[in-house]
Structure formats: C-alpha cells, structure tokens
ZAMIBA-773602 format. One record per residue (C-alpha): residue in one letter; z, x, y. Coordinates in steps of 0.001 Angstrom, whole numbers. Layout:
  res       up     east    north
    A        Z        X        Y
...
REM end
This chain:
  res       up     east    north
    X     6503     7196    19332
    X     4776    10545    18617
    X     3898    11726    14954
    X     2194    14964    14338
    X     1458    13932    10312
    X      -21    10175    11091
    X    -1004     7802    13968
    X     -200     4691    14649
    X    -2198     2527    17399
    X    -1720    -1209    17674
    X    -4262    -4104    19229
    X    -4322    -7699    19167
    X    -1896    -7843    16485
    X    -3091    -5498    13954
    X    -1948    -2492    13460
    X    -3499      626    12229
    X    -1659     3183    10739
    X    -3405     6257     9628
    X    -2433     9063     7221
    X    -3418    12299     9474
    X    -3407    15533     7760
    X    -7390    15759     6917
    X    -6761    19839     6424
    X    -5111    18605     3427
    X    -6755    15309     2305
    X    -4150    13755     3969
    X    -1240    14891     1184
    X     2287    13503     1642
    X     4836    16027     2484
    X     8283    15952     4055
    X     7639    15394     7704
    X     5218    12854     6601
    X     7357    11159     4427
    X    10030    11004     7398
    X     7672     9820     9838
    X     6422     6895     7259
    X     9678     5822     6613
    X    10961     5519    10736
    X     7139     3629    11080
    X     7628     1388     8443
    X    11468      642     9353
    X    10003     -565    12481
    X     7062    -2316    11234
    X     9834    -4533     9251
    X    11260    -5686    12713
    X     8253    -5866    14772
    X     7011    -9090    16188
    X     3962    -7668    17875
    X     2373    -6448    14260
    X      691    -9298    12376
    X    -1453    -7338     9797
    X    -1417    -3915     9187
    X    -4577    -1637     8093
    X    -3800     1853     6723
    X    -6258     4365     6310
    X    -6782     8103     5744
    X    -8136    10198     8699
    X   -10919    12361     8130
    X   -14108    12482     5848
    X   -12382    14213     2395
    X    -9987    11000      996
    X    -7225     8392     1508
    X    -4423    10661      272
    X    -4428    13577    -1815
    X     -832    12790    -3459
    X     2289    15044    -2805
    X     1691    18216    -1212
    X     2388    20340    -3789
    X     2788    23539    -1949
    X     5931    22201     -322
    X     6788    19753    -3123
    X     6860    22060    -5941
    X    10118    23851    -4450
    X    11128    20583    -3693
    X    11416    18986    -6763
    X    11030    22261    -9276
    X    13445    24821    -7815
    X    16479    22213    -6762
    X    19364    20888    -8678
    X    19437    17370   -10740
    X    20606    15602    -7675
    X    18387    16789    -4642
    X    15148    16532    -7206
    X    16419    12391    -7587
    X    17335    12210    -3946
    X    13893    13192    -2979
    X    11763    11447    -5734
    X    14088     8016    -4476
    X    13029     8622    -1105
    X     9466     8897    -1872
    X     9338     5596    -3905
    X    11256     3836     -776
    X     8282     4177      989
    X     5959     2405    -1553
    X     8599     -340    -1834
    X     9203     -659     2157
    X     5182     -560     2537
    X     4771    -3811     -302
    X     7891    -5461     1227
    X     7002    -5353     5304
    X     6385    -8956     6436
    X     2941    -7913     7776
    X      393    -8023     5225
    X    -1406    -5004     4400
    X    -5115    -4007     4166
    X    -5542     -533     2448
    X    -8534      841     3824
    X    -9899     3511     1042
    X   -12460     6072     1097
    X   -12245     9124    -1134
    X    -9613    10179    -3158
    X    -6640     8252    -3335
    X    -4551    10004    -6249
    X     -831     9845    -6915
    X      911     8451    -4035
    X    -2171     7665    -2404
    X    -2819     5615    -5300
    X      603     4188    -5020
    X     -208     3214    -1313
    X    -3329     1765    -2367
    X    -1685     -294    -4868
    X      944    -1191    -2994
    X    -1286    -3110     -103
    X    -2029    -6834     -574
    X    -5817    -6271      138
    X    -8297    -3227     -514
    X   -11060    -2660     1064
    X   -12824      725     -778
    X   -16206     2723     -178
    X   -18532     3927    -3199
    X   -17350     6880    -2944
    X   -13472     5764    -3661
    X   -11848     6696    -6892
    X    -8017     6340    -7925
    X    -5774     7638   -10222
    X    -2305     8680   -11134
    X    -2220    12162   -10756
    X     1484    13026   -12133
    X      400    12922   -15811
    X    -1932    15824   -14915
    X      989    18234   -13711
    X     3215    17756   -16540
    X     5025    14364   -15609
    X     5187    11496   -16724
    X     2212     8657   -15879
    X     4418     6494   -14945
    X     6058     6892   -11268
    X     5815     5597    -7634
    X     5503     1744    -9075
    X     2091     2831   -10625
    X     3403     1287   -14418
    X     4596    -1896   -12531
    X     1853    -2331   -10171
    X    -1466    -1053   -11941
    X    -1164    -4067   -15257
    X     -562    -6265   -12583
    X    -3665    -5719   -11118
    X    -6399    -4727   -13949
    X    -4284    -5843   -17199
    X    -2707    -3499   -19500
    X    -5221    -2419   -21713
    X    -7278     -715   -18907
    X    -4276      343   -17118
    X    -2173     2059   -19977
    X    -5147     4252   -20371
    X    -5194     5604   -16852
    X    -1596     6195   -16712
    X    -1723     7975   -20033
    X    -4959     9794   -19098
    X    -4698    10443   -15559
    X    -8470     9664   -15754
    X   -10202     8463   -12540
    X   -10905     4969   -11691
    X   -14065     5174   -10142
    X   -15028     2600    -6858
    X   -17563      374    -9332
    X   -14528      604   -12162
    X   -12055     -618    -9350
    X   -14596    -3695    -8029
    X   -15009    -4473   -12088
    X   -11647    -4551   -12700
    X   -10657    -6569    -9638
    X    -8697    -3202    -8293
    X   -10220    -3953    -4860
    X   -11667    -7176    -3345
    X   -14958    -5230    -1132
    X   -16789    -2465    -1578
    X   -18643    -1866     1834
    X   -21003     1592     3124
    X   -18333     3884     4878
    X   -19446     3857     7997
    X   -18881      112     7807
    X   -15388      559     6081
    X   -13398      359     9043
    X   -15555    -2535    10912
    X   -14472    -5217     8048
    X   -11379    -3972     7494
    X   -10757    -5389    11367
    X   -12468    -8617    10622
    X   -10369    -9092     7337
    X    -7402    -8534     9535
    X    -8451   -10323    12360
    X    -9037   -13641    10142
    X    -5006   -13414     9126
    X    -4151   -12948    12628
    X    -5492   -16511    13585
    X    -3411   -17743    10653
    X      248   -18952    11669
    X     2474   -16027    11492
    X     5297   -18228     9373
    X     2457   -19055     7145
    X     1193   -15378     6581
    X     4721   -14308     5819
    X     5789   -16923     3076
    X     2794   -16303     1647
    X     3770   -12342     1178
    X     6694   -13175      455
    X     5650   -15781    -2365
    X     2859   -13141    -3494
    X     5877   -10367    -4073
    X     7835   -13012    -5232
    X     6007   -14362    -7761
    X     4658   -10788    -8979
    X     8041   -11072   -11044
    X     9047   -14529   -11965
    X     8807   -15665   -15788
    X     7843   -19175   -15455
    X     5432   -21487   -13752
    X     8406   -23271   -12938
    X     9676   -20644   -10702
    X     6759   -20185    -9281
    X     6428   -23635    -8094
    X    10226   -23772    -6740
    X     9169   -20949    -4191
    X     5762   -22452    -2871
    X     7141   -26000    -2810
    X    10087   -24694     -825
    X     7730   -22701     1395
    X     5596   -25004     2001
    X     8259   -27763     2902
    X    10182   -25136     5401
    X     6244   -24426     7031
    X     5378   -28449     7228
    X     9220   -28464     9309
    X     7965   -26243    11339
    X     4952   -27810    12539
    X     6650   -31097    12887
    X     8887   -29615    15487
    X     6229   -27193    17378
    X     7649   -24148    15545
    X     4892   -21455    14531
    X     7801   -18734    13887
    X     7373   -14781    13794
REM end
C-alpha cells in the first residue's frame, strides 16, 4: 500500500514503520491517524511481520503530538459527540499498537511529546538517543495530564511518584531521566540508533514465533492482573500450550 503521512517497508521479518511528516516533527493528524489505523489492522493479521520497529523520519523528533493546526477545529469547534468520536479513535491506535502480536521496538530520537509519548510508551522495547526527551504534552494546552493511556502506562513503567509529577507538570523527561528511571532499556549515538534497533529485532526474529507472541500476550496480560496467582495461571498455561507444540513439530505464527 501507498501512504503519503508514513512508510512502511518490511525485510526478513521485521518491519519498519516510520512516522513521515518531518515538516512537522512528524505530528499526528487525520490522514495519519487513518493510515495508522489500516497499517496496524493489518499488522494484527500478518504472518510475514515478526517484530516491528517504529521510528520518526527526519532529524527534528519521534512525534510532535497532535497537529494542532488541524486538531484544534477538530476537537475545539465540534459538538460533544464528534470531539469523543475523534479523541476514541486516536486512543484506538495506542491500544491496537500495544495489542499487535508482533512485538514492538520504539525507536526514539528527539521529541516524543503527547501521542508520540503515548507511542513510545506503548512499545514493548525503547531504544532512545541522548538527545530524546518525553512528555505529556496535553496538560500544557489546557487538558487534562492524563490521556492516550499515559496515566495507565507511565506508573507502570517509572512508579508513581516520578510519574504523577510529569503528568501533572507536563515537564520533560529527559533521555538520562528515561535510562534512570528504566523508561528505556538503551541509550545509543544516533547515527547508531537505527543499526541496534535491527539487531534487537533481529534477535526476536530467531525466537519461535508462538513463543514471541505468548510472551506479549503474557506481558499485556499481566500489566493488569492483581495477584501472583494470576500471573502464574497465564505463564504456566503458556508455557504448557508452547512445550505441545514442540512435541508435535508445531512452531505456530
């Protein structure tokens, strides 16, 4: 398919998706949001994808947020039920990206604010430059802190006590914070950003695909659960239907 806001290439498994409007620091806006949401509906049937990388094209950021210049008539100058309509739509995409089977490697350099900060939190792995730095932007424009699973995701991640005060703030979390914090798993030079993003994703491609999607699934899973218990119900069960599997020559997609 043909996008004119992102690109999508795949190769030996892994795909990479990047967020294309550089003029813009890559902002989301309504063509973009469409063209996410057909990529990632197909992403969630695909047997060809193993891993998926996304990145932001261009030498400014990851992703700017919501372009406001189209999203302030958008969600300002509508009525009650278009402004919901589009803000549900926007947090689909976060939810379809965390729920694909294929796991995903964020690739981050810049500014990743407000959605982009959302996508970045929403990826299983990141991968970040020096100069990265994160935050949620919506507290900064008069809404709440709180939106595009940043108050479910970010406590998750750092704890709490850090994380309340971004989301209240709208401060920056700069690329040292985010390593600190255990935001992001590698901080690499950017010119190198890209290079071990690939071998990250190339080490889950050798992995059985079953194995890499129970695990996701068990990782989403278990983000939620209140008990050890529960927990251990889903990786025992996982584990038993993988073992099956191999008994019987099945490595499953």
């Amino acid at each position: 398919m043909s996008y004119s806001t992102i690109l999508y290439q795949e190769e030996e498994g892994i795909g990479l998706l990047t967020l294309n409007r550089p003029e813009r620091i890559n902002a989301l806006n309504q063509v973009m949001l469409e063209e996410l949401d057909g990529l990632l509906d197909a992403l969630a049937c695909s047997e060809s994808c193993r891993v998926l990388i996304i990145t932001g094209g261009g030498d400014r950021g990851f992703c700017s947020g919501m372009d406001m210049k189209e999203s302030a008539t958008l969600l300002f100058e509508q009525v009650p039920a278009m402004i919901y309509r589009y803000q549900s739509r926007a947090s689909r995409l976060v939810y379809k990206l965390r729920t694909i089977p294929q796991p995903v490697i964020a690739a981050v350099h810049g500014a990743a604010s407000g959605v982009g900060f959302s996508f970045a939190m929403a990826a299983d792995v990141r991968i970040i430059t020096p100069e990265a730095r994160f935050n949620a932007a919506y507290i900064n424009i008069g809404l709440g802190g709180a939106d595009l699973a940043s108050s479910y995701f970010l406590p998750k991640l750092i704890g709490s006590g850090r994380a309340n005060e971004f989301l209240l703030t709208g401060d920056f979390m700069s690329g040292e914070e985010a390593m600190a914090l255990g935001f992001a798993s590698r901080m690499v030079p950017r010119e190198e950003l890209m290079q071990v993003a690939q071998t990250v994703a190339l080490k889950m491609v050798e992995k059985n695909p079953f194995g890499l999607f129970l695990t996701k699934e068990a990782i989403n899973q278990n983000l939620g659960v209140s008990s050890l218990e529960q927990a251990l119900h889903l990786e025992n069960r996982n584990q038993s239907l993988l073992i099956t599997a191999m008994k019987i020559g099945v490595q499953g997609e």
